[in-house]
C-alpha positions as CSV (number, residue, x, y, z in Angstrom):
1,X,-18.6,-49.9,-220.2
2,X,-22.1,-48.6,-220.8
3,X,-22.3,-44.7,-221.5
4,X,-26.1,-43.0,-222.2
5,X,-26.0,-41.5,-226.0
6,X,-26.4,-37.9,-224.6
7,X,-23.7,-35.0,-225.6
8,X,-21.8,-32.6,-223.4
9,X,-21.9,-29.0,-224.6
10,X,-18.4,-28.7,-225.8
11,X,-18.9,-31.8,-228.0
12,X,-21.8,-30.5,-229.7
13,X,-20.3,-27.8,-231.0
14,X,-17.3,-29.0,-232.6
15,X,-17.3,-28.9,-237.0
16,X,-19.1,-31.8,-238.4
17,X,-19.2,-33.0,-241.7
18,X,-21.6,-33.6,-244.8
19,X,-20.4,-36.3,-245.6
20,X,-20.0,-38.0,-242.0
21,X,-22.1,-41.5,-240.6
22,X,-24.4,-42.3,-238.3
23,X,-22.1,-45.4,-236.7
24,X,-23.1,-47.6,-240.1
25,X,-25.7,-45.6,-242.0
26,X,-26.7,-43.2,-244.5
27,X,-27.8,-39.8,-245.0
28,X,-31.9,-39.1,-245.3
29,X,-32.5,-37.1,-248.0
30,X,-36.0,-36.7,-247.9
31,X,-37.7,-34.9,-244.5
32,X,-40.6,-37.3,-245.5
33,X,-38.4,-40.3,-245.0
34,X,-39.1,-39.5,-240.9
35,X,-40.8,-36.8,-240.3
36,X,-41.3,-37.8,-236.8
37,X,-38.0,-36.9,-236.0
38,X,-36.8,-34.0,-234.1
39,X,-33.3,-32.1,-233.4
40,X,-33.1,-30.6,-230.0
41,X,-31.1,-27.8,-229.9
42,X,-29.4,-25.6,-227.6
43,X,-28.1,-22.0,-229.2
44,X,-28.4,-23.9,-232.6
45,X,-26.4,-26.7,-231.5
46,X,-28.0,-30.1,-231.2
47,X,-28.0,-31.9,-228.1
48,X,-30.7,-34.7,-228.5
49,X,-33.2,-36.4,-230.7
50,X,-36.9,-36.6,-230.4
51,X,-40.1,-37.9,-231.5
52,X,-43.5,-36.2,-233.0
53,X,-46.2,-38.3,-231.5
54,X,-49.2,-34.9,-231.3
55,X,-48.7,-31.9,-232.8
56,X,-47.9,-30.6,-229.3
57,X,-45.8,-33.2,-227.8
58,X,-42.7,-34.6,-228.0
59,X,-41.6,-37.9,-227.2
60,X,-37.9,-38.4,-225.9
61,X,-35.3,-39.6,-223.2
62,X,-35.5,-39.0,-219.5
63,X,-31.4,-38.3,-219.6
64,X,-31.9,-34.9,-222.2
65,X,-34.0,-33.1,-220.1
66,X,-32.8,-29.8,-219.7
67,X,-32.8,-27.8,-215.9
68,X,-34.0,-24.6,-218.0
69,X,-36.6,-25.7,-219.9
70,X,-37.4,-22.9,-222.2
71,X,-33.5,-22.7,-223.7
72,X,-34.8,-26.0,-225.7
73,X,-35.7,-24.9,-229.5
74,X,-37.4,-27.9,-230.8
75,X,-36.3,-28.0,-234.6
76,X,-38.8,-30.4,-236.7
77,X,-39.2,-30.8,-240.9
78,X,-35.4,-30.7,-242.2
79,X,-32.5,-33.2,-242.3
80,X,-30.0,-30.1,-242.5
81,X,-30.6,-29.5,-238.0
82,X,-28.9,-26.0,-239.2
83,X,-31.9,-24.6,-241.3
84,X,-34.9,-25.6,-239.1
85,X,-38.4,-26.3,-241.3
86,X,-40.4,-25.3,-238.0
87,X,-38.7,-24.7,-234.5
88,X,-40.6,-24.3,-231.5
89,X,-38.8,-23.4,-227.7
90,X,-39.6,-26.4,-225.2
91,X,-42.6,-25.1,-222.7
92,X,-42.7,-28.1,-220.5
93,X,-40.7,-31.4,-220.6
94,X,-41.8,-34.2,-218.1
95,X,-39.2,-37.0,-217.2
96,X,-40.9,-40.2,-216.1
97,X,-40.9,-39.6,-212.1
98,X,-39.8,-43.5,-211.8
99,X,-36.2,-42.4,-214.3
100,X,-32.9,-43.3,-212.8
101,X,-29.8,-41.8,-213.3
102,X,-27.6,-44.3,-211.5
103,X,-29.6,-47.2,-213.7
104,X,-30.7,-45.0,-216.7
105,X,-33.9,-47.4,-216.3
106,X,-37.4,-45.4,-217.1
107,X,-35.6,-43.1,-219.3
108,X,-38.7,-41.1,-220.9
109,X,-39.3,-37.7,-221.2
110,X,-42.6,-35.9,-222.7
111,X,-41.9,-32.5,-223.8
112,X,-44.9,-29.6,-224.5
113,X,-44.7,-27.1,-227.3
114,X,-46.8,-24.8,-229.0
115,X,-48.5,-26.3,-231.7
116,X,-46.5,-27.6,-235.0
117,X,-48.1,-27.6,-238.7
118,X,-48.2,-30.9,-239.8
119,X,-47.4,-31.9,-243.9
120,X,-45.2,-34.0,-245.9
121,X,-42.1,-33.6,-243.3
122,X,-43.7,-32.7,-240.5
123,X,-46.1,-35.8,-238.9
124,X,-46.2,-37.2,-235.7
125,X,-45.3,-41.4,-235.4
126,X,-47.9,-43.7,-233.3
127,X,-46.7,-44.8,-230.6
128,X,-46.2,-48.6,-230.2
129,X,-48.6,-50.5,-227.4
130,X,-47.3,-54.1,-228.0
131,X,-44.0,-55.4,-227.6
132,X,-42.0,-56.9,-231.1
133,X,-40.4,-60.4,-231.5
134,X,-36.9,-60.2,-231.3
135,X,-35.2,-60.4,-235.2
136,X,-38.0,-57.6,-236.2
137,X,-36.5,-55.2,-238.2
138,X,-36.1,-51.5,-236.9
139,X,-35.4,-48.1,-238.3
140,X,-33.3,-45.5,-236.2
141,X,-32.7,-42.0,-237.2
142,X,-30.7,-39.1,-235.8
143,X,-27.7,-36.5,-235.8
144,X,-25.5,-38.6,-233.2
145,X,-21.8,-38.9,-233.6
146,X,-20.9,-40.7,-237.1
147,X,-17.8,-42.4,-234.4
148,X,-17.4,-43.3,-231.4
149,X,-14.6,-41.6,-229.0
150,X,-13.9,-38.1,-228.7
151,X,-13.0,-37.4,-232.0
152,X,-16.3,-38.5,-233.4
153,X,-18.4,-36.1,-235.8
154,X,-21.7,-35.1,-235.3
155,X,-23.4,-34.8,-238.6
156,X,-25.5,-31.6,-240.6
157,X,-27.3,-34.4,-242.3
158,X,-29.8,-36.9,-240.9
159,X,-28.6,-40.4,-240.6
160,X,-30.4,-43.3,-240.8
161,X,-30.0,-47.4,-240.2
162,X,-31.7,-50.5,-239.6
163,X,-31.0,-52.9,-236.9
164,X,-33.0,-55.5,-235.7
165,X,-34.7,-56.4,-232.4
166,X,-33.1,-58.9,-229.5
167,X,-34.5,-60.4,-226.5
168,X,-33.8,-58.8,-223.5
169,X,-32.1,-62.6,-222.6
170,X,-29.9,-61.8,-225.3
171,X,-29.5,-58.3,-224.3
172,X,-28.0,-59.7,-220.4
173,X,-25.9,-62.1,-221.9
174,X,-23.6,-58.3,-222.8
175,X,-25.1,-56.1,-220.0
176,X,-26.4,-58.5,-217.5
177,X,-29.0,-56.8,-214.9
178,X,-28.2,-53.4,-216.6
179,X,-31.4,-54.6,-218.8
180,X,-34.7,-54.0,-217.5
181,X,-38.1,-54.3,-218.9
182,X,-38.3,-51.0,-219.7
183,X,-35.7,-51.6,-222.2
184,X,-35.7,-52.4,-226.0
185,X,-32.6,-53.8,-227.2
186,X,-31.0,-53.8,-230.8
187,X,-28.0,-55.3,-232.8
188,X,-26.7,-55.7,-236.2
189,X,-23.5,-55.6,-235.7
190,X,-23.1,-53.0,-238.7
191,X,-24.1,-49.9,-237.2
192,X,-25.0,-48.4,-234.1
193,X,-26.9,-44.9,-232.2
194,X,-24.5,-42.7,-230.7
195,X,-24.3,-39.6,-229.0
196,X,-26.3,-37.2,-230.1
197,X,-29.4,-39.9,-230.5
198,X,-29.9,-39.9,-227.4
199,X,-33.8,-39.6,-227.3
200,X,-34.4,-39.9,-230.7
201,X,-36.6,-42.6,-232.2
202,X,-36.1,-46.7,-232.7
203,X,-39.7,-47.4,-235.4
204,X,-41.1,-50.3,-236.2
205,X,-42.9,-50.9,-239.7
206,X,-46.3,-52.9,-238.8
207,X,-48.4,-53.4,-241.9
208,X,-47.5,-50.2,-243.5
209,X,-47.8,-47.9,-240.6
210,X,-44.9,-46.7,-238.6
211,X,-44.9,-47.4,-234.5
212,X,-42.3,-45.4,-232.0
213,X,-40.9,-48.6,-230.4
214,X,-38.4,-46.6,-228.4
215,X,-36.4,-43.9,-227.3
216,X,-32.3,-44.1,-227.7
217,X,-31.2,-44.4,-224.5
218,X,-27.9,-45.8,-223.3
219,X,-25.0,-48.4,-225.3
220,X,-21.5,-49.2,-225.2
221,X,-18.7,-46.5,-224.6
222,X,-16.9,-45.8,-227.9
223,X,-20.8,-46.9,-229.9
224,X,-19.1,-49.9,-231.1
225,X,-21.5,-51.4,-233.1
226,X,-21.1,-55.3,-232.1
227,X,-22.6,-54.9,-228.5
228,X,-26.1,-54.5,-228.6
229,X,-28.1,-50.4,-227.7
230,X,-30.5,-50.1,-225.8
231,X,-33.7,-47.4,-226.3
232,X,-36.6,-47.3,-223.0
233,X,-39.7,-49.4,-224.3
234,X,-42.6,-47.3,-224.9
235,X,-45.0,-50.0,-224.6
236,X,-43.4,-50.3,-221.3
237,X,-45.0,-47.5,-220.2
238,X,-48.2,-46.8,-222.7
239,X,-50.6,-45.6,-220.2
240,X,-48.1,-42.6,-218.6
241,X,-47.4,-42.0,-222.4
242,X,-51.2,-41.4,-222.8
243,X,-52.0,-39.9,-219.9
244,X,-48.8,-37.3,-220.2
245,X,-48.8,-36.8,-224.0
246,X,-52.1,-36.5,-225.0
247,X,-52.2,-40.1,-227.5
C-alpha cells in the first residue's frame, strides 16, 4: 500500500527520542552538514520538511500545505527542531496547481517568508535542472518517524541517509502506473523517509556542489525500507520552480 510521508497532528506530538533513527540512518551533528533543510512546525511541533532554495523561499511538497497559512513557523539552522536557529511564520505557500491528491502526482509546494540570514547553517541548496542516472548516490535528511507504524518515533535530532537513484522502470516494477515523470525514485534497501519527511529534501552531490533533486513525497505504508520512495522531480518542473520561487 502506498501512504504520502505527511503526519497527522496527534502523531506529531507524541515523545520522541534522542537517540531514535531516521528508518536506517544517523543523527546530523553539524547544522552545516545541510543547512538547506527546514522543520515545519505547527505550535512547535513538526509536521514536514523543507528546502532553502532563496533566502525567501522555501521549497517543499504539495501534500504539507497547510489551509491556514500563517500558523506555519518555518524553523531553519538547528538539528534540535525544538530550539529553532531562525524561525520565520509561512506568508504564502503555493502548491503546484497541476498537484493531485488522489495520485499524489505534481506534489510541489513553494512557500514565501520574510527574509532568512544566511551563514554556516543557514544556506539555501540549487535546485537541480537535469535529471540523474539511476545508481547515483543521494543524501536525504529530515525529522520523519525513526519506524514505521503507529508506534514509530519522530526524532529531536536530524537524521540523515544515503540511498541511491532508480529508474522510474524499476520504480513500476513495485508501484506500477503510481510512477509518473514527476517522480524521483530511491532504494537501498537499508533505510528509508518516513513520515515526518514529507517535503523535505532528496540532494544530489555534482562536482562538489549540492542540487535539490526532490521533494519526499509518498512510499510504502509501514516505510519499509526494501520497496523503493518516491520524492516529486524538480527538474520535472524547473521553469514553475523559477518562475514561482524566485531561482
Amino acid at each position: 500500500m502506498m501512504k504520502i510521508f505527511a503526519l497527522l497532528a496527534f502523531v506529531i506530538a507524541q515523545s520522541a527520542r534522542s537517540e531514535d533513527r531516521i528508518v536506517g540512518g544517523n543523527d546530523v551533528t553539524s547544522t552545516s552538514f545541510a543547512p538547506w533543510q527546514v522543520s515545519l512546525q505547527k505550535s512547535g511541533s513538526h509536521f514536514c520538511g523543507g528546502s532553502i532554495i532563496t533566502a525567501t523561499t522555501i521549497m517543499c511538497a504539495a501534500h504539507c500545505v497547510q489551509s491556514i497559512v500563517s500558523s506555519t513557523t518555518v524553523v531553519a539552522g538547528t538539528v534540535d527542531y525544538r530550539n529553532p536557529g531562525q524561525a520565520r511564520t509561512a506568508i504564502r505557500w503555493l502548491a503546484h496547481p497541476q498537484y493531485s491528491s488522489r495520485t499524489i502526482d505534481y506534489d510541489y509546494s513553494i512557500i514565501t517568508i520574510s527574509a532568512l540570514s544566511f551563514n554556516s547553517g543557514v544556506q539555501a541548496i540549487e535546485v537541480a535542472n537535469k535529471e540523474y542516472a539511476a545508481g547515483t548516490q543521494a543524501l536525504m535528511t529530515g525529522w520523519g518517524k525513526t519506524s514505521g507504524g503507529i508506534f514509530g518515533q519522530i526524532p529531536i535530532n536530524m537524521q540523515y541517509g544515503y540511498t541511491y537513484l532508480i529508474s522510474n522502470a524499476k520504480c513500476a516494477e513495485t508501484w506500477g502506473s503510481q510512477v509518473t515523470d514527476r517522480m524521483q525514485c530511491a532504494n537501498d534497501n537499508s533505510n528509508s523517509a518516513c513520515n515526518g519527511d514529507s517535503g523535505g529534501p532528496l540532494a544530489v552531490n555534482d562536482g562538489g556542489v549540492w542540487k535539490l533533486v526532490g521533494n519526499t513525497s509518498w512510499g510504502a505504508s509501514g516505510c519499509t525500507t526494501s520497496a523503493p520512495s518516491a520524492w516529486s522531480k524538480n527538474s520535472a518542473v524547473y521553469s514553475w520552480i523559477q518562475s514561482n520561487g524566485g531561482i
